[in-house]
C-alpha positions as CSV (number, residue, x, y, z in Angstrom):
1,X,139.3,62.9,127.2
2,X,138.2,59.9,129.3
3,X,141.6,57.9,128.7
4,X,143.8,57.5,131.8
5,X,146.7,57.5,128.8
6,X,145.8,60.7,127.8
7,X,146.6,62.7,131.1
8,X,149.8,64.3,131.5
9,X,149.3,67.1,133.1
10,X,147.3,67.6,136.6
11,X,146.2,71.0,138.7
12,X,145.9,71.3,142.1
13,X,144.2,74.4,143.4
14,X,145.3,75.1,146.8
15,X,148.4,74.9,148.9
16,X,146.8,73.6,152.0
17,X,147.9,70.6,153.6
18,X,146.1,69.0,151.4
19,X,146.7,70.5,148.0
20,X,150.5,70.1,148.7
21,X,150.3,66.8,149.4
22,X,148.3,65.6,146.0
23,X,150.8,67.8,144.6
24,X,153.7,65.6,145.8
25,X,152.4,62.1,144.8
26,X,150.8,63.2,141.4
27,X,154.8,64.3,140.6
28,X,155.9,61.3,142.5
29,X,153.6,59.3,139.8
30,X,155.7,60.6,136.7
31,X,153.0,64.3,135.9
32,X,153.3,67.1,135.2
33,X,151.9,68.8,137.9
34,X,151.1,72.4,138.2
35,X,149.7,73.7,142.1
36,X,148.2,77.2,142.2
37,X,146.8,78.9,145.0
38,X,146.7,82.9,145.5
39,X,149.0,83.4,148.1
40,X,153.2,83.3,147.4
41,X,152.9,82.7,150.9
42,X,150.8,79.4,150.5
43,X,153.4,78.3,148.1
44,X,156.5,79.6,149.4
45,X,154.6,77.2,152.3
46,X,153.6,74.3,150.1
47,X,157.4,73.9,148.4
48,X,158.9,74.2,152.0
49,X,156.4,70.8,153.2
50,X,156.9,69.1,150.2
51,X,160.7,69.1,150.3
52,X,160.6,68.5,154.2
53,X,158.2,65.3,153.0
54,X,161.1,64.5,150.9
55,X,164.1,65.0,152.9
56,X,162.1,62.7,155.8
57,X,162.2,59.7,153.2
58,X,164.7,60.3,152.3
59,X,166.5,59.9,155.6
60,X,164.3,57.0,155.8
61,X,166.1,55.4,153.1
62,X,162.6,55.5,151.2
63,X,164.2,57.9,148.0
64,X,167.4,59.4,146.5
65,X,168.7,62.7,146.2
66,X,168.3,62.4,142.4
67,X,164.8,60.9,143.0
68,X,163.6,64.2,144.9
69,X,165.3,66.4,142.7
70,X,163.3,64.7,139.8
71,X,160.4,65.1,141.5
72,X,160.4,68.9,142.3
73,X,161.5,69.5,138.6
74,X,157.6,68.1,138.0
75,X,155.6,70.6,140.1
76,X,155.4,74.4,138.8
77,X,154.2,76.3,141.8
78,X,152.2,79.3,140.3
79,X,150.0,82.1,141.5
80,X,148.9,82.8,137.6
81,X,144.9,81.5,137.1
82,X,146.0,81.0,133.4
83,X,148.6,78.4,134.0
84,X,145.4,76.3,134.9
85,X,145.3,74.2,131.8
86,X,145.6,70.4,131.9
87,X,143.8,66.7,131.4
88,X,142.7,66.7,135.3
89,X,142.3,69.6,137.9
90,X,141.8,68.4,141.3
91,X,140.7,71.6,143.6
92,X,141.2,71.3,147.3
93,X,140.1,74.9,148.4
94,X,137.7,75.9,151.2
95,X,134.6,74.1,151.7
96,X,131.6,76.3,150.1
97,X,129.8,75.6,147.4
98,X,129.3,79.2,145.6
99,X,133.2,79.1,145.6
100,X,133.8,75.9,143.8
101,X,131.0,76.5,141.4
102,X,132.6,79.6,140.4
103,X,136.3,77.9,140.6
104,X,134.9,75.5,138.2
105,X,132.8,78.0,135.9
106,X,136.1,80.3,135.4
107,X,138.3,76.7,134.4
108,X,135.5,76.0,132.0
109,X,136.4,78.9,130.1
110,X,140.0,78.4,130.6
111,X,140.0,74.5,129.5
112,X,138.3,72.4,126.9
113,X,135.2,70.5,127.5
114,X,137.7,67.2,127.8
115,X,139.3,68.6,130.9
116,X,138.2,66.5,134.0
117,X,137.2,68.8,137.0
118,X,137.8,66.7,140.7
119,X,136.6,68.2,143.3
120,X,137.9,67.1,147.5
121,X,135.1,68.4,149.0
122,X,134.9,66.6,152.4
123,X,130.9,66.7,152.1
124,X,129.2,68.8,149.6
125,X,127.3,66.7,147.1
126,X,129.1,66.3,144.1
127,X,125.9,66.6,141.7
128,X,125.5,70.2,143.5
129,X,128.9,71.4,142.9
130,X,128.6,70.3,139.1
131,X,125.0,72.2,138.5
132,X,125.5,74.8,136.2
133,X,129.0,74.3,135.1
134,X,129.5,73.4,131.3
135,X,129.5,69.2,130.8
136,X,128.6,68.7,134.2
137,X,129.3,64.6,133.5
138,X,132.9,65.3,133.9
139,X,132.9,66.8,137.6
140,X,133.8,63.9,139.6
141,X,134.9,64.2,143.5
142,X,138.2,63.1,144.6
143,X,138.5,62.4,147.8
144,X,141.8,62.3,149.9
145,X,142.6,61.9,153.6
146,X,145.4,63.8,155.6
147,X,148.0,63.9,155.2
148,X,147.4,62.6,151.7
149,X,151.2,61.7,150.8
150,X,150.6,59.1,153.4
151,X,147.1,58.2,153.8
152,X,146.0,55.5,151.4
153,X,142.3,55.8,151.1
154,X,140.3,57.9,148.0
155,X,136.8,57.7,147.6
156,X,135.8,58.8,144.2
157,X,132.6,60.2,144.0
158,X,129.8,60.2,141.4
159,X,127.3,62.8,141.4
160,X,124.0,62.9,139.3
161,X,125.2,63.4,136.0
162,X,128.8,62.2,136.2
163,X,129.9,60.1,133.1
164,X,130.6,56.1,134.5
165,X,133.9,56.7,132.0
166,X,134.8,59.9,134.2
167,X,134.4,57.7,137.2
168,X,136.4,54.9,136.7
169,X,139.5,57.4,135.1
170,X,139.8,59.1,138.1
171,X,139.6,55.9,140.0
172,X,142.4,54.4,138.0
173,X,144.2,57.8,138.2
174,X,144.3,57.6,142.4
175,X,145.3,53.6,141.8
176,X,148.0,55.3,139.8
177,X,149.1,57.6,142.5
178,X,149.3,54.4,144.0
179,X,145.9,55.1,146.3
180,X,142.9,52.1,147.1
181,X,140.3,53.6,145.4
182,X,136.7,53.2,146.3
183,X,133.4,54.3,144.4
184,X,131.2,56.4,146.5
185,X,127.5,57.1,145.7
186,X,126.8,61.2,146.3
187,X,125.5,60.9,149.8
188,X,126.0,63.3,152.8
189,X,129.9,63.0,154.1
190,X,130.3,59.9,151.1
191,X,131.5,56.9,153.1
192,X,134.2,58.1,156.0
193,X,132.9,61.3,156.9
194,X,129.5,60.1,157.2
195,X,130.8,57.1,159.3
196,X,133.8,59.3,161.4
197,X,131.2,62.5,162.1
198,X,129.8,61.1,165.3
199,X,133.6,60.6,166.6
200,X,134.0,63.9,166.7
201,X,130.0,65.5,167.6
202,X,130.5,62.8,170.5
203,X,133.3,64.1,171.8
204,X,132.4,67.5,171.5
205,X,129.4,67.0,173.6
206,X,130.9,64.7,176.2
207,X,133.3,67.9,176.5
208,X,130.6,70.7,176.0
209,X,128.5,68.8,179.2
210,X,132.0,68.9,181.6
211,X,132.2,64.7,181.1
212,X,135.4,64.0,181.2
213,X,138.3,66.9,179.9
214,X,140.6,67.0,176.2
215,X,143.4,64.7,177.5
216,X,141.0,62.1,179.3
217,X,138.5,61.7,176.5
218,X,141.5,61.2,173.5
219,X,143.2,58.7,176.4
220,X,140.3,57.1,176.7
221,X,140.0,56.4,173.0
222,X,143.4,55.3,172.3
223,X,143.1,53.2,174.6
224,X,140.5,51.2,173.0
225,X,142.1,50.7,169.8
226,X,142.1,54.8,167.7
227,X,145.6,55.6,166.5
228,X,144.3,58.9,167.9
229,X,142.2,60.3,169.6
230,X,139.3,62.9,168.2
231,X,140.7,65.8,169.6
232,X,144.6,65.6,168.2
233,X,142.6,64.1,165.2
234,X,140.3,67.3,164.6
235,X,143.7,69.3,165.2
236,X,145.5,67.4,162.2
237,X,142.7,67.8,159.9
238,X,141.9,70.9,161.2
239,X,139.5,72.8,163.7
240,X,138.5,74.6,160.9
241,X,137.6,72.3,158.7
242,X,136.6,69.8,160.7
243,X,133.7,72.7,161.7
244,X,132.8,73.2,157.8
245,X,132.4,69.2,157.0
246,X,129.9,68.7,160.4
247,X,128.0,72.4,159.4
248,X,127.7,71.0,155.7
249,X,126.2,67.7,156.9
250,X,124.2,69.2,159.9
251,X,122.6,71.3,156.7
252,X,122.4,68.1,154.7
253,X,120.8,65.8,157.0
254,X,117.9,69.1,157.6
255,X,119.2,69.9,160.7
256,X,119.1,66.3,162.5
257,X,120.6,67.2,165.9
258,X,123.0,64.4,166.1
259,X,125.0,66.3,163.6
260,X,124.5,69.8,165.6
261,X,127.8,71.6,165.4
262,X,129.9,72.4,168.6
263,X,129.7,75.7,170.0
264,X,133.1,75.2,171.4
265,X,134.4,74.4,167.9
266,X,133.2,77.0,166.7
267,X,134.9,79.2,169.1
268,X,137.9,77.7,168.0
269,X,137.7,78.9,164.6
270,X,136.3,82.3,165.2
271,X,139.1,82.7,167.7
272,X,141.5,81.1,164.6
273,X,143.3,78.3,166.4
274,X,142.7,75.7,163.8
275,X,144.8,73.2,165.0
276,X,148.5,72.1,163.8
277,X,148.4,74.8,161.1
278,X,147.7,77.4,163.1
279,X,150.3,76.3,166.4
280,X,147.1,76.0,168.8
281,X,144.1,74.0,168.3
282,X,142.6,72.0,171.3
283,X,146.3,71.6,171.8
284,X,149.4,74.0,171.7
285,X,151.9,72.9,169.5
């Protein structure tokens, strides 16, 4: 199955931030659309985001109460790993390599050899997630930005052995969602997180060597043209996984210092204030 015609069904694994919100626009696109994660919590979680999403457009005029209803009829919210059959399954789980490969190795036996696997890793090269899994040309990264009802941006990602047909479905599947797709070669942090590390290492060592504090270095960004500064920024994404995408590179790019991880970050997330998610981050919310 290469045909964008012939997908009707997509999986998300993961009720993240992120996972929920792929979940939203692929049922806001017309699919089926299954998302799975362990936890009820995560779920219970995901549904209440999702219908808050929904309520804010609608309030903004942007959708009907028929329209949302339509749309959460779409999206089975299910804890069962056997409900994980469809054309495309998009994981958006934690970022470490062993657990994707085995994500992928247990859907293998679970789907057909048609069944397109989409990973959106932040960093990890696509062409090593795909070693060892069966038909390795159809695991393709998909690559959203948070919050990814909103954000427009999705790099699709082509690793080593990824079919050029695999590609350009998934590409026309996020211009579908109605996403600007871009083709990314399987380099260290793709495109964006490549570009964006050095916004946050930056700032992390300007803080680390007492420069200037939290407030005063996201001020002073703002102020020449961010949206927002890399501190609030690294609390949306997340402290946490903010940490994992600069380790990933720092490992990538054989321990180059100018990707060195923060100790202070990493404080953060062994203390487990990971940002907005977690109610304290670098800020308090």
């Amino acid at each position: 199955m290469s045909n964008i015609e012939n997908i009707k069904t997509i999986a998300i694994i993961g009720a993240g931030t992120m996972g929920s919100g792929i979940a939203q626009i692929c049922a806001a696109a017309g699919y089926q659309t299954i998302i799975y994660d362990q936890q009820f919590d995560a779920l219970e979680r995901a549904k209440t985001g999702i219908i808050s999403n929904l309520d804010g457009a609608i309030q903004r005029g942007k959708m009907t109460e028929s329209a949302k209803t339509d749309l959460l009829e779409k999206i089975k919210f299910s804890n069962d790993f056997n409900d994980l059959k469809a054309e495309v399954i998009i994981e958006a789980i934690i970022e470490k390599l062993s657990v994707k490969r085995e994500l992928f190795l247990a859907l293998a036996s679970l789907n057909n050899e048609d069944c397109i696997f989409a990973t959106n890793t932040s960093s990890i090269p696509i062409t090593q997630i795909a070693y060892g899994i069966p038909n390795p040309e159809r695991v393709v990264g998909m690559h959203f930005f948070n919050p990814a009802h909103i954000m427009k941006l999705v790099e699709v990602i082509s690793g080593a052995n990824t079919s050029d047909t695999i590609a350009k479905t998934i590409f026309n599947l996020a211009t579908k969602l109605g996403k600007k797709a871009v083709m990314v070669k399987d380099a260290p942090g793709f495109i964006v997180n490549r570009v964006a590390r050095h916004y946050y290492v930056e700032a992390l060592k300007a803080l680390e060597e007492n420069v200037a504090e939290i407030e005063n270095i996201d001020a002073l960004m703002e102020a020449t043209g961010f949206k927002m500064g890399p501190f609030k920024l690294m609390d949306l994404i997340g402290v946490d996984t903010n940490f994992s995408v600069t380790s990933s590179m720092f490992e990538q790019f054989h321990q180059d210092p100018k990707f060195r991880p923060s100790r202070i970050q990493q404080q953060k997330v062994d203390a487990g204030h990971w940002g907005r998610k977690t109610k304290k981050g670098f800020y308090a919310y």
